[in-house]
MDTraj code that builds the backbone (N, CA, C; nanometers):
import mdtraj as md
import numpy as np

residues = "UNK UNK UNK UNK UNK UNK UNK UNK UNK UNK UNK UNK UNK UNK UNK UNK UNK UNK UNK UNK UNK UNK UNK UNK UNK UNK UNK UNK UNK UNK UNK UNK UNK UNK UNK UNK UNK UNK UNK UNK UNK UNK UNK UNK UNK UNK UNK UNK UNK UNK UNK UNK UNK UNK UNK UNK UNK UNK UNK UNK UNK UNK UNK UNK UNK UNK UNK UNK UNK UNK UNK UNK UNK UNK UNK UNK UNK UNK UNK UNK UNK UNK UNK UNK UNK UNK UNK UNK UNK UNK UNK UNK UNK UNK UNK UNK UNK UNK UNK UNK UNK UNK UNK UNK UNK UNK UNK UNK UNK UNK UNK UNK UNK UNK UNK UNK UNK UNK UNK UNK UNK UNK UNK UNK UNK UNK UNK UNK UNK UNK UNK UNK UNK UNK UNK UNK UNK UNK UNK UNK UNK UNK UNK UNK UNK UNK UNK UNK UNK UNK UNK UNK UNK UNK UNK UNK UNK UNK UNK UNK UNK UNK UNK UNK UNK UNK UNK UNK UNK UNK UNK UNK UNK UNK UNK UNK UNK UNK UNK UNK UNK UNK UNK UNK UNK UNK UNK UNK UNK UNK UNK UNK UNK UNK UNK UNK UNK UNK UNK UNK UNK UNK UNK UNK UNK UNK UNK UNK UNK UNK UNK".split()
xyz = np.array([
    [0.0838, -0.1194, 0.0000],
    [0.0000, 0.0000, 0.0000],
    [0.0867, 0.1236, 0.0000],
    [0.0126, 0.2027, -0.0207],
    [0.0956, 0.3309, -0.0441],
    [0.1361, 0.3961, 0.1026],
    [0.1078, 0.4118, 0.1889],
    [0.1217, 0.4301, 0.3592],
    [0.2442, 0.2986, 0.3410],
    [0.2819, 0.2106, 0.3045],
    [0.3647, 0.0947, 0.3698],
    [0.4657, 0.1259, 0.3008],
    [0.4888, 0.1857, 0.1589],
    [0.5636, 0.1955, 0.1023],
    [0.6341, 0.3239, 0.1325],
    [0.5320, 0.4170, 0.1676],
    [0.5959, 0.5807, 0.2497],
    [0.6742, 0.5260, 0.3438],
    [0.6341, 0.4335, 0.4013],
    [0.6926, 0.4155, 0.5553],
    [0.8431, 0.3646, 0.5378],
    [0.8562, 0.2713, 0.4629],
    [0.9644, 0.1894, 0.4341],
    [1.0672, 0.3339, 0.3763],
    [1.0019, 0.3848, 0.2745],
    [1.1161, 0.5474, 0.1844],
    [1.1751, 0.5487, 0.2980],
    [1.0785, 0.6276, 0.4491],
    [1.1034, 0.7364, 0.4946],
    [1.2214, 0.6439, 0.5882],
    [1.1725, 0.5154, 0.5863],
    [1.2801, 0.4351, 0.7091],
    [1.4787, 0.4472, 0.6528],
    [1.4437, 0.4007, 0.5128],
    [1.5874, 0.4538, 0.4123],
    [1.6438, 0.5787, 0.4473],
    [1.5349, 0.6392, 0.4092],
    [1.6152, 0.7921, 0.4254],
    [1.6484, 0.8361, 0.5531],
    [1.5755, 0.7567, 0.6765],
    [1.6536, 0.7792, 0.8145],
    [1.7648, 0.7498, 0.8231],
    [1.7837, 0.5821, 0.7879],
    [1.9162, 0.5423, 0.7974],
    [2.0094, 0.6179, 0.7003],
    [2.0077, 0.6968, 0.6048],
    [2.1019, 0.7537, 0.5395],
    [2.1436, 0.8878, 0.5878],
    [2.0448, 0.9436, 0.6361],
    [2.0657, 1.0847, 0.6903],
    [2.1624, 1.0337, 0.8403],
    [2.0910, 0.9189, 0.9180],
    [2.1970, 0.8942, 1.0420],
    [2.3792, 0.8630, 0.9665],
    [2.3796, 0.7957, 0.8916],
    [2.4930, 0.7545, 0.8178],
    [2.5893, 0.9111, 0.7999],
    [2.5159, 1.0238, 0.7119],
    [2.5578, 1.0899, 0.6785],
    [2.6180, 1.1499, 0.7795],
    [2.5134, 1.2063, 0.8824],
    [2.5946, 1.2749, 1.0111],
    [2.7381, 1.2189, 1.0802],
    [2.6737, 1.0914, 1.0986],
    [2.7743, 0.9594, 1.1808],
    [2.9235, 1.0197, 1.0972],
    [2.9284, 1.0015, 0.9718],
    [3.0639, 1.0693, 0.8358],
    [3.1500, 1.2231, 0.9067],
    [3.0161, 1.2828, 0.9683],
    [3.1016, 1.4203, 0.9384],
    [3.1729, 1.4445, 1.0536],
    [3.1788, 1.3564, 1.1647],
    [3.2502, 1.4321, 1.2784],
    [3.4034, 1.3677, 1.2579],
    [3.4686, 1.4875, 1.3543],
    [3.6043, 1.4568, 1.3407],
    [3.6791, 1.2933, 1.4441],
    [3.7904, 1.2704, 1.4352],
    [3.8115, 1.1298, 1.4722],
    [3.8740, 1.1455, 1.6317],
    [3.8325, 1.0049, 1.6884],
    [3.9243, 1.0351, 1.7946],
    [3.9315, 0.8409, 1.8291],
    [4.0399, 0.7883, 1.8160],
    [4.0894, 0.6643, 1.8396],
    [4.1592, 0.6505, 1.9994],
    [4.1665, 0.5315, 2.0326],
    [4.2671, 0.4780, 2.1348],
    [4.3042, 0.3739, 2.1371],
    [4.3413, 0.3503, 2.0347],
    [4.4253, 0.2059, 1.9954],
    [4.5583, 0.2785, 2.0206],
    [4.6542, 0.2362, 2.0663],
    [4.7707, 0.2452, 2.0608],
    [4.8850, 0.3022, 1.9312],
    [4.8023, 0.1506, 1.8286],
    [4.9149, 0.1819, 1.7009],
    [4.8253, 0.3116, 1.5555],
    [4.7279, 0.4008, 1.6711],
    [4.6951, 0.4786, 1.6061],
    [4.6459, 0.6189, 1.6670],
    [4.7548, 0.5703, 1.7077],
    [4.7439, 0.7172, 1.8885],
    [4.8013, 0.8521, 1.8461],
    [4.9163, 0.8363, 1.7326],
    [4.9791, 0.9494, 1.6649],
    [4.9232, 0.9908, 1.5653],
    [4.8502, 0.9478, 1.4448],
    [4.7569, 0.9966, 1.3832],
    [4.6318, 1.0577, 1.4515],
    [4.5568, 0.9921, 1.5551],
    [4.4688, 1.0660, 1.6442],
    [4.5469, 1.1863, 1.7085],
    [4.6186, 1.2408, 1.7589],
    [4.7216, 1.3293, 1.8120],
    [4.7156, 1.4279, 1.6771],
    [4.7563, 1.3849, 1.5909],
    [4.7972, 1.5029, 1.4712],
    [4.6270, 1.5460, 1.4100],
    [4.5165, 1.5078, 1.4213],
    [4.4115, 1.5082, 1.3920],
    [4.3407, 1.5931, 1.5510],
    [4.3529, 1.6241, 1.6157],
    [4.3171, 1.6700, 1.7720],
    [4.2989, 1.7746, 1.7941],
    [4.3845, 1.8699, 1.7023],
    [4.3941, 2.0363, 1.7279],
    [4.3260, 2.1090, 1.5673],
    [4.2872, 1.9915, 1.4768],
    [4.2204, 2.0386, 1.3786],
    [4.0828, 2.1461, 1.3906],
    [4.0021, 2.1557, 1.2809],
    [3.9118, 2.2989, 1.3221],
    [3.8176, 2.1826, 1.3074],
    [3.7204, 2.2316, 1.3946],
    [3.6136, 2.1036, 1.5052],
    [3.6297, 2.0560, 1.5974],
    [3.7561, 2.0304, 1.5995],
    [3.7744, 1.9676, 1.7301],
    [3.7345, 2.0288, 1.8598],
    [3.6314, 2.0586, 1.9084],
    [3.6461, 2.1413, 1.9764],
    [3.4935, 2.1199, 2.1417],
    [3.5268, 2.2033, 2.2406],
    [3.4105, 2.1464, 2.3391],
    [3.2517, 2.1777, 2.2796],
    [3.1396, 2.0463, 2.2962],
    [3.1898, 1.9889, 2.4494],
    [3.2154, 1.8410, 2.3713],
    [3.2202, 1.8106, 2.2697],
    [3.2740, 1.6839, 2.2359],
    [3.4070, 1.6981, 2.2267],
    [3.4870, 1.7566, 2.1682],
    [3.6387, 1.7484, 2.1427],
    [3.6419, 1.7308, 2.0207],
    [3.7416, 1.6242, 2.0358],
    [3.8049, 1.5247, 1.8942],
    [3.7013, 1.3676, 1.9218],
    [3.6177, 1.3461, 1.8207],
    [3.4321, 1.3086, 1.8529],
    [3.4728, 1.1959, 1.7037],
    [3.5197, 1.0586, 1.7376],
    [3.4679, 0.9934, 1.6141],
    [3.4327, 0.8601, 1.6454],
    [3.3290, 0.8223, 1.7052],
    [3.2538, 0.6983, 1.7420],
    [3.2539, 0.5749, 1.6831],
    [3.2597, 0.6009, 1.5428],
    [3.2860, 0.5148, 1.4240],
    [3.4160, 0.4852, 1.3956],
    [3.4805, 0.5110, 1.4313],
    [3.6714, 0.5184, 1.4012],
    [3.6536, 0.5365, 1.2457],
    [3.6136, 0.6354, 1.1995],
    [3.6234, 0.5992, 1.0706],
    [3.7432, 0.6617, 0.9942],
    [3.8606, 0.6847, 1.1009],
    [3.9679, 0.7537, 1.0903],
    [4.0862, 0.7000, 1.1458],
    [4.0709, 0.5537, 1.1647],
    [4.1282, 0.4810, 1.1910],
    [4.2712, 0.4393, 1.1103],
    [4.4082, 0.4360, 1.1335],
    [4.4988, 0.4417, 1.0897],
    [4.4926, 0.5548, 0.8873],
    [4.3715, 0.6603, 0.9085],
    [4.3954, 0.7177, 0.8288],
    [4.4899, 0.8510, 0.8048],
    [4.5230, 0.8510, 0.6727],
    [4.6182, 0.9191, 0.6157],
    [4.5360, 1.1076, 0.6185],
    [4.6288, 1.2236, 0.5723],
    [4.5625, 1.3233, 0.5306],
    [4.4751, 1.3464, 0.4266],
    [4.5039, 1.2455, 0.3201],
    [4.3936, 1.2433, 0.1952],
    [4.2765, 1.2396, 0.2907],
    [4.2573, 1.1305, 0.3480],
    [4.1341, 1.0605, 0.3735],
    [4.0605, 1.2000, 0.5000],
    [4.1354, 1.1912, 0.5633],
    [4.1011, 1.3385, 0.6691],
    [4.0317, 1.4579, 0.5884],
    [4.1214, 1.4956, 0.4697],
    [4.0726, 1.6429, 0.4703],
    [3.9092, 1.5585, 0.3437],
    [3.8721, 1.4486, 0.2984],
    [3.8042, 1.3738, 0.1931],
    [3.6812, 1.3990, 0.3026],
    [3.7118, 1.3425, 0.4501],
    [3.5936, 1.2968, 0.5147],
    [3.5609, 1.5051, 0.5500],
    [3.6552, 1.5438, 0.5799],
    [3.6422, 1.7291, 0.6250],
    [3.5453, 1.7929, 0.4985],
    [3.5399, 1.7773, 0.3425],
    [3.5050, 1.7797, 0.2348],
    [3.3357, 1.7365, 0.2445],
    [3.3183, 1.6061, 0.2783],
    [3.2164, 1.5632, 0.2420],
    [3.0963, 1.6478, 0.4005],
    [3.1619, 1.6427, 0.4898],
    [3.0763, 1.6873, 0.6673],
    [3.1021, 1.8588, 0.6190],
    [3.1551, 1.9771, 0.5417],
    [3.1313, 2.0693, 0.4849],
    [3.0257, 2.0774, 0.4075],
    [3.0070, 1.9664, 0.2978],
    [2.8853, 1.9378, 0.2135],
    [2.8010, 1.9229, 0.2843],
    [2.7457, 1.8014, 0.3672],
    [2.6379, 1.7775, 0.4329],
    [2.6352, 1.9042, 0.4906],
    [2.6965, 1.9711, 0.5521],
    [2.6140, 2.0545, 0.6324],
    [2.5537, 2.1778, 0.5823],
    [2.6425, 2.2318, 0.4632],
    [2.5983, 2.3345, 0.4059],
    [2.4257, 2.3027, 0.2882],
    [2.4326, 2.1407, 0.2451],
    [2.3168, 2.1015, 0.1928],
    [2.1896, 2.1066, 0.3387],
    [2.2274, 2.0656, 0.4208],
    [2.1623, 2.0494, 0.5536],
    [2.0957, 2.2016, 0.6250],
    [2.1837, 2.3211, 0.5784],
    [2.1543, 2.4406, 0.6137],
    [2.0591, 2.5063, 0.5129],
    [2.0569, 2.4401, 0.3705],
    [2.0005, 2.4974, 0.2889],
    [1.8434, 2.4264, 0.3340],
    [1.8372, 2.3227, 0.3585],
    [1.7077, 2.1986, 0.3897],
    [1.6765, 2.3134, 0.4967],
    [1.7114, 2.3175, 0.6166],
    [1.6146, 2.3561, 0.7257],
    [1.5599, 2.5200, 0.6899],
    [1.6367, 2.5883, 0.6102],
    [1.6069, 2.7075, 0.5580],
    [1.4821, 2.6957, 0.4398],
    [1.4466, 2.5926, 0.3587],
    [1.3812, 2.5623, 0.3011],
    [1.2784, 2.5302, 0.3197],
    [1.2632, 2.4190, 0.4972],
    [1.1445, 2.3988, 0.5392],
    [1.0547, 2.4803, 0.6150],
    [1.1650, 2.5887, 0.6709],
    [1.0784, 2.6875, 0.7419],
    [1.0384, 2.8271, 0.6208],
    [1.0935, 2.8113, 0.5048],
    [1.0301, 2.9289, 0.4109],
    [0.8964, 2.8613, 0.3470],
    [0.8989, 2.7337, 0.3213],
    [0.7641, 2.6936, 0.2840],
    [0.6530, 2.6729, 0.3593],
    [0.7145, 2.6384, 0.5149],
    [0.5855, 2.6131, 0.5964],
    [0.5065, 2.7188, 0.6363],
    [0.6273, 2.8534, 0.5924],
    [0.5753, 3.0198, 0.6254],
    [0.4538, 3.0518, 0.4729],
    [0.4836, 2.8964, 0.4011],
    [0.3636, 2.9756, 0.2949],
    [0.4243, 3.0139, 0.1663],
    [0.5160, 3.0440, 0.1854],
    [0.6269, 3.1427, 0.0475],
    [0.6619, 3.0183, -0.0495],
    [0.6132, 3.0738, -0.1631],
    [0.6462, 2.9958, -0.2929],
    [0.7276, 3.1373, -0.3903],
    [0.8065, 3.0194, -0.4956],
    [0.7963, 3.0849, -0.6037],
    [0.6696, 3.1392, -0.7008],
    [0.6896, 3.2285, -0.7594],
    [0.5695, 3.2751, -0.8681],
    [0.6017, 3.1460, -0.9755],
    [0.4878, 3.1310, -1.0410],
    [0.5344, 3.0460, -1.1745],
    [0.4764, 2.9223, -1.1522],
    [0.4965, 2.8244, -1.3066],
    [0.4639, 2.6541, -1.2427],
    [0.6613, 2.5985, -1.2227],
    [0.5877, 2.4930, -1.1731],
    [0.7333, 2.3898, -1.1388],
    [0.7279, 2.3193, -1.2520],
    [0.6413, 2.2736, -1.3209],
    [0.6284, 2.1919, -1.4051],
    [0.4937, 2.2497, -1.4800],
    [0.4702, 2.2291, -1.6584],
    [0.3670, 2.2227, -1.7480],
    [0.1918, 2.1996, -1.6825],
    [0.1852, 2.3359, -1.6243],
    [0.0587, 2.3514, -1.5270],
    [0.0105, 2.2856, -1.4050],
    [0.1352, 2.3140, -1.3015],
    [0.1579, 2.2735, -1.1706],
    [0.2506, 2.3814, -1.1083],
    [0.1578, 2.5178, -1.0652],
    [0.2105, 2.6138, -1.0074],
    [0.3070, 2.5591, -0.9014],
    [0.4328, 2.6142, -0.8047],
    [0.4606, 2.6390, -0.7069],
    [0.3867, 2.6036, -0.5594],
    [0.3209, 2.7059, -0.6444],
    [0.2164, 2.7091, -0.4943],
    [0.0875, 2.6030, -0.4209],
    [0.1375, 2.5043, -0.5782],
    [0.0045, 2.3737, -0.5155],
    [0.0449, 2.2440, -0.4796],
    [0.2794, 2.2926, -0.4327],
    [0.3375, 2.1949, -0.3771],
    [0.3407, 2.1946, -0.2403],
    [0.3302, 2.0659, -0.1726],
    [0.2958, 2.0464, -0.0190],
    [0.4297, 2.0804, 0.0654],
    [0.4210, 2.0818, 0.2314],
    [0.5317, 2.1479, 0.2930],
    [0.6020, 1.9854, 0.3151],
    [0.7370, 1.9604, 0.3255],
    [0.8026, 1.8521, 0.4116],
    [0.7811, 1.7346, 0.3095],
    [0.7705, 1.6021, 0.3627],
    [0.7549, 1.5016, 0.2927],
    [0.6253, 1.5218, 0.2027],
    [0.5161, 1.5988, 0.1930],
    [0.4191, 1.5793, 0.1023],
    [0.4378, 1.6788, -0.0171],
    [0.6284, 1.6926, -0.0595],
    [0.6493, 1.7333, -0.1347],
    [0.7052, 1.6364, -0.2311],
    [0.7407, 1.5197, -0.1524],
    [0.7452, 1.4274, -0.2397],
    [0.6757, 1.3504, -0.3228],
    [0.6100, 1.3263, -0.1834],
    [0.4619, 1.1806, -0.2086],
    [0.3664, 1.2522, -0.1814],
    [0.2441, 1.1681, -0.2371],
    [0.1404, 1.2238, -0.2252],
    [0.0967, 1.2606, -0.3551],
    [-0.0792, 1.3715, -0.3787],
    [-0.1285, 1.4057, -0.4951],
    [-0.0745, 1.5865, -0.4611],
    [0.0336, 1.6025, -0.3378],
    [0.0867, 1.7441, -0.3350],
    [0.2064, 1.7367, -0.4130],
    [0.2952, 1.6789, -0.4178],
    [0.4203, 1.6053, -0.4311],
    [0.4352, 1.7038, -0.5772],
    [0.5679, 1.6975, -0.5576],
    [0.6795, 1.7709, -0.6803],
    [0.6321, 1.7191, -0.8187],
    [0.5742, 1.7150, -0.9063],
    [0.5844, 1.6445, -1.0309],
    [0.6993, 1.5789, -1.1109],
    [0.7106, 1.4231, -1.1775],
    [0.8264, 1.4063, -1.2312],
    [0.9205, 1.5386, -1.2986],
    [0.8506, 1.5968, -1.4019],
    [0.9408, 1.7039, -1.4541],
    [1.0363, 1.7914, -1.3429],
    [0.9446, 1.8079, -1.2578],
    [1.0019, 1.9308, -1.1568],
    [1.0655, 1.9057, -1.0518],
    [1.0987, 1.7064, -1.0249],
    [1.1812, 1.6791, -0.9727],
    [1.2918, 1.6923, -1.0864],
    [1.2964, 1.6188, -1.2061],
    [1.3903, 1.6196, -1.2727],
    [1.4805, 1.7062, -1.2953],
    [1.4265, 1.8369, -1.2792],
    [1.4597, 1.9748, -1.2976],
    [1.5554, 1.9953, -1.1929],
    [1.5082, 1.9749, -1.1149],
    [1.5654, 1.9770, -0.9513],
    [1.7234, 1.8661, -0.9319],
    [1.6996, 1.7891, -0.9741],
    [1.7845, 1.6815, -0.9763],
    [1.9040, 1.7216, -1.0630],
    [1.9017, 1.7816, -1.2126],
    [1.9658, 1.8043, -1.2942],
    [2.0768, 1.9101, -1.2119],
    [1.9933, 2.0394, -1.1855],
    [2.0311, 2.1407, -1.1309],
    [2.1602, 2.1482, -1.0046],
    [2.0668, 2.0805, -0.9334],
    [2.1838, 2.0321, -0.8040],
    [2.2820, 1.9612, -0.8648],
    [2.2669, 1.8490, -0.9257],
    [2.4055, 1.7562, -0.9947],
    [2.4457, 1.8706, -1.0840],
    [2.4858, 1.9566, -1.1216],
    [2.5729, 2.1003, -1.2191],
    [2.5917, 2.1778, -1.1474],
    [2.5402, 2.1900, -1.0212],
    [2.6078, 2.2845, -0.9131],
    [2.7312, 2.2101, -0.8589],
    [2.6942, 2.0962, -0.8137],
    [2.7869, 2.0134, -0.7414],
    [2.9040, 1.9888, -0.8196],
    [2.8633, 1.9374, -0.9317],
    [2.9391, 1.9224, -1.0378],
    [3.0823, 2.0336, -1.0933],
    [3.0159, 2.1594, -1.0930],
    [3.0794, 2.2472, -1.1119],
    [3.1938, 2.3182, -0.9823],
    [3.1111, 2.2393, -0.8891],
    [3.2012, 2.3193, -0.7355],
    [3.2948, 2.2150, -0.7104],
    [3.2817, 2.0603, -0.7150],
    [3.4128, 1.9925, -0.7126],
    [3.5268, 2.0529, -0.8274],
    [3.4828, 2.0691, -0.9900],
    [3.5869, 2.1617, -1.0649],
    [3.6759, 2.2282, -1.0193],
    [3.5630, 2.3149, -0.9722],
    [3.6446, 2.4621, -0.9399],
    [3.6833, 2.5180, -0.8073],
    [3.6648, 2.3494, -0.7102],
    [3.6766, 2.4114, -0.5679],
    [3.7924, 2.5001, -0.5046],
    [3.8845, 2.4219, -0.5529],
    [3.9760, 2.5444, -0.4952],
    [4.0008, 2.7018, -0.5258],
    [3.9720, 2.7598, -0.6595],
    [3.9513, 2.8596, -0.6913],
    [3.8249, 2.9215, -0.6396],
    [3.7303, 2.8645, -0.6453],
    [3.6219, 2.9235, -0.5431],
    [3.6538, 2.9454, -0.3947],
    [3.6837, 2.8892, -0.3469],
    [3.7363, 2.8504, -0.2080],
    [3.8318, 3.0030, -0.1577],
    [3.9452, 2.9712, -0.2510],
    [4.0305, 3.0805, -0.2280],
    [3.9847, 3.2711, -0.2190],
    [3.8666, 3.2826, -0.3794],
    [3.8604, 3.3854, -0.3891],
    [3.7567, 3.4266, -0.2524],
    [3.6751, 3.3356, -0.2008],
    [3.5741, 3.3861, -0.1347],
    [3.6705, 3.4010, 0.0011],
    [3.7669, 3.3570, 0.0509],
    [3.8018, 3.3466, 0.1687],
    [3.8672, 3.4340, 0.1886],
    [3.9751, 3.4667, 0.0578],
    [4.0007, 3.6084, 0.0181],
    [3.9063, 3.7051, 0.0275],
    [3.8250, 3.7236, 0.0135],
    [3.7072, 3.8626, 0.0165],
    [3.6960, 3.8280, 0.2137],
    [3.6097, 3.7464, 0.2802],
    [3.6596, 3.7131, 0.4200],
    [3.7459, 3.7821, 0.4850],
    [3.8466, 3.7593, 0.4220],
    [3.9504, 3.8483, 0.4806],
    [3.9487, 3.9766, 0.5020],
    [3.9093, 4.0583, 0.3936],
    [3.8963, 4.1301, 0.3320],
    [3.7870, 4.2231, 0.4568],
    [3.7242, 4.1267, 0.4645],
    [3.5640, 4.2051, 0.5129],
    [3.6058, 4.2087, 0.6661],
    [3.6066, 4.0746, 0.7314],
    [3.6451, 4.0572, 0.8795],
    [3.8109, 4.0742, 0.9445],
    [3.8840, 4.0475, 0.8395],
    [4.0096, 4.0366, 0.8804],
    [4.0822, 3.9177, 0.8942],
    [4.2259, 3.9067, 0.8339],
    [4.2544, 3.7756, 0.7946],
    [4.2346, 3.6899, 0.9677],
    [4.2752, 3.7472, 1.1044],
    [4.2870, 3.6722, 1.2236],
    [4.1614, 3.6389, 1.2545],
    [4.0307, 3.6647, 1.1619],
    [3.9122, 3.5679, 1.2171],
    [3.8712, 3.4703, 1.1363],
    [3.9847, 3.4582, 1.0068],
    [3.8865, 3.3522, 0.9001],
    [3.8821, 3.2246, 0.9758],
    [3.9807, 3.1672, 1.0359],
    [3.8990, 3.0672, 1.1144],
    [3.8206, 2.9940, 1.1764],
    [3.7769, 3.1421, 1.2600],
    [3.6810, 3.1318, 1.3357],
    [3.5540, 3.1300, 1.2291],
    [3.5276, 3.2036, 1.1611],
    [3.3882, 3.2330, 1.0670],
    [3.3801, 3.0662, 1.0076],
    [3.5205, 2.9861, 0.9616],
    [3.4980, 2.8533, 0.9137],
    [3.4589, 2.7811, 1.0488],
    [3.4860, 2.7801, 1.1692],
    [3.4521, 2.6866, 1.2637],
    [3.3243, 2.7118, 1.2915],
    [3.2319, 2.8332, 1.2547],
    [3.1057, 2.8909, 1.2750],
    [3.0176, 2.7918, 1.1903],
    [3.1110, 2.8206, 1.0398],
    [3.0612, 2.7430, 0.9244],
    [3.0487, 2.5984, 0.9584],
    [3.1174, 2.5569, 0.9986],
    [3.1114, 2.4033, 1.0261],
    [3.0213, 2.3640, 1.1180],
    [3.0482, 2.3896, 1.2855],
    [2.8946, 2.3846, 1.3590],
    [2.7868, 2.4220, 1.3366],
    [2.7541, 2.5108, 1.2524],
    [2.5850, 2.5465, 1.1787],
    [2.5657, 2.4290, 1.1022],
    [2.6932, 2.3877, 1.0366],
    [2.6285, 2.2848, 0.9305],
    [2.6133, 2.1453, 1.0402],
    [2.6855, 2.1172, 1.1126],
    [2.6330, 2.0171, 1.1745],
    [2.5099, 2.0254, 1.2709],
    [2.5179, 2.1075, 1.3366],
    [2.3717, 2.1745, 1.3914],
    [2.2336, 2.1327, 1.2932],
    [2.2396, 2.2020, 1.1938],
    [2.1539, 2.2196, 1.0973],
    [2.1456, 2.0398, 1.0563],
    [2.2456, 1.9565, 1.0272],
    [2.1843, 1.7825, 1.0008],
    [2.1443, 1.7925, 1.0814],
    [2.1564, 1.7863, 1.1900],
    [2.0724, 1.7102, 1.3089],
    [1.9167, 1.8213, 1.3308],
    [1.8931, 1.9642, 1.2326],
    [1.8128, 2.0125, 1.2876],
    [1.6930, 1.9663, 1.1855],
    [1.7455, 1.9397, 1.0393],
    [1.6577, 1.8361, 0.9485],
    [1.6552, 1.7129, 0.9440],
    [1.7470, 1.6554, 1.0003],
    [1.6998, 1.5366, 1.0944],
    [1.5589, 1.5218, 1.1872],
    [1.5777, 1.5973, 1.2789],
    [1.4717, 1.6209, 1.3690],
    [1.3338, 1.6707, 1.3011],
    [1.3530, 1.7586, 1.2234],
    [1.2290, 1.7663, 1.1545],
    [1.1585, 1.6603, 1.1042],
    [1.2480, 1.6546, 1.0094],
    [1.1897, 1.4817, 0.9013],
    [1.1588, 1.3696, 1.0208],
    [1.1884, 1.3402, 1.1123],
    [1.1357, 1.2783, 1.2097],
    [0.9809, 1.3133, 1.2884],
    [0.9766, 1.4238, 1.3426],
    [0.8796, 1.4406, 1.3920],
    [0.7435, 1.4754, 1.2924],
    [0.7903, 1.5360, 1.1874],
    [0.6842, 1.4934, 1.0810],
    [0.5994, 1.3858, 1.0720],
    [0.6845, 1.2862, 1.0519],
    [0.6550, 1.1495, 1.0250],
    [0.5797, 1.0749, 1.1844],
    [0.6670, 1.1107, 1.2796],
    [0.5779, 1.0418, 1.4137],
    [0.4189, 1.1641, 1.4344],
    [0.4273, 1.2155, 1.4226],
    [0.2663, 1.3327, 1.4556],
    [0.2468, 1.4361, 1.3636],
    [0.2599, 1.4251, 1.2609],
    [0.3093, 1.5614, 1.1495],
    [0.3087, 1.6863, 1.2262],
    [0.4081, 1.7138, 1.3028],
    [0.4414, 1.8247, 1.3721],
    [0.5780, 1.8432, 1.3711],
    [0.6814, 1.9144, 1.2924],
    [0.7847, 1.9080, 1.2821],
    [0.8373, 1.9675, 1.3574],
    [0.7177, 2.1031, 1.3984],
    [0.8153, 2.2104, 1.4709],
    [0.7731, 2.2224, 1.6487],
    [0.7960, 2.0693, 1.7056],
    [0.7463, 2.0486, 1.7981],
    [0.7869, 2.1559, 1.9074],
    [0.9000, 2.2130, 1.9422],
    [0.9575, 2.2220, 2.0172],
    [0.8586, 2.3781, 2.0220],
    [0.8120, 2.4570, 1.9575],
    [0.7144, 2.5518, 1.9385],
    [0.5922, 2.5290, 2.0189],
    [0.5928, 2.4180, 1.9473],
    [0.4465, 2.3346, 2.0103],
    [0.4653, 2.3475, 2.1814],
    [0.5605, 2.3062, 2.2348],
    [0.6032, 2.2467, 2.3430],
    [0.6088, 2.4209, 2.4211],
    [0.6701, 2.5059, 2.3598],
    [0.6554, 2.6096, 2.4206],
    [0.5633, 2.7060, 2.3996],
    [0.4037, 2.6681, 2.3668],
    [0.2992, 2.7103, 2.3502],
    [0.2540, 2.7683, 2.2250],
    [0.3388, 2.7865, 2.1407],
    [0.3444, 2.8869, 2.0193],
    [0.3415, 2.7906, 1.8782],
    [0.2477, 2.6791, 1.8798],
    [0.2664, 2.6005, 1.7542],
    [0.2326, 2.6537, 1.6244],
    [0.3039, 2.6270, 1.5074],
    [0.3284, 2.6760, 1.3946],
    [0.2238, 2.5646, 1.2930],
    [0.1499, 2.5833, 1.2259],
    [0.0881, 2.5232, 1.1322],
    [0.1641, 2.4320, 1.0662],
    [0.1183, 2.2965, 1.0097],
    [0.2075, 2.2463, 0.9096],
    [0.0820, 2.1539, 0.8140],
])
top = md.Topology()
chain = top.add_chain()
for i, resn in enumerate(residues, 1):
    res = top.add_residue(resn, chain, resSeq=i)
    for name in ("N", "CA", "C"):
        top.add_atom(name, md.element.get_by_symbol(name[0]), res)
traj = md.Trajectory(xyz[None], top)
């Protein structure tokens, strides 16, 4: 049935979103014959209270710097995709669409908030997922290209704006929002699904938000 088959999606996409997070934190071992790689990995940017040096999974286990700055790469991605998600769910649940259709006479505005943008008779239309799909894969696409030149010029302007002795800090900002933010569309997409109330914690402090 269609309820059994939602259920099962939404169970996938839990376990992948837990997966994803589980990826982005930094490592911390106590094996012995990998006590000096944990050591040189310790004072990196994240590391920091009230977890520290936070990797549950060892998934940094007798690894090299490729693999360090690969896993630093991908927990930047998630989080900055993760910041764009929770920014997304609270502009639609406020109501705000684009003008226009998404697809060949399927305005914007007659797509549902959260998961009933998927599924459902609210749900995205094939075209206007496709659209969607294309788009993101040529962004992504284009930013592995050109990452380091992007990277540089913007951090350069950073500088520029705040001063070279805080770019750090603005990246360690960058990094805890983005992990913040998985776990804050995490939590959404969860409580959706148990009471369609995503924005419980509203709820909880008297002020519930429509969904």
């Amino acid at each position: 049935t269609y309820i059994t088959n939602n259920t099962e999606m939404f169970r996938v996409a839990l376990l992948i979103a837990l997966i994803a997070i589980a990826t982005a934190f930094v490592p911390s071992m106590t094996r012995s014959n990998t006590r000096s790689l944990q050591m040189s990995f310790s004072d990196r940017l994240g590391a920091q209270p009230p977890l520290g040096f936070f990797d549950p999974l060892g998934l940094l286990t007798d690894a090299d710097e490729a693999r360090f700055t690969r896993l630093r790469d991908v927990e930047l991605k998630h989080g900055r995709i993760s910041m764009l998600a929770v920014l997304g769910h609270i502009v639609t649940t406020a109501g705000l669409r684009f003008p226009g259709d998404i697809a060949f006479g399927v305005p914007f505005a007659s797509i549902g908030n959260g998961f009933n943008a998927l599924f459902g008779p609210t749900a995205v239309p094939q075209q206007g997922l496709t659209q969607i799909i294309i788009f993101i894969g040529a962004i992504d696409l284009g930013y592995t290209y050109a990452k380091d030149k992007i990277e540089a010029v913007h951090l350069g302007k950073l500088a520029e704006i705040v001063g070279a002795d805080k770019v750090e800090s603005k990246k360690a900002i960058e990094l805890n929002n983005g992990r913040a933010a998985q776990m804050g569309i995490l939590a959404l997409a969860v409580h959706e699904k148990l009471n369609n109330d995503p924005y419980i914690i509203n709820s909880l402090l008297g002020a519930p938000v429509p969904f």
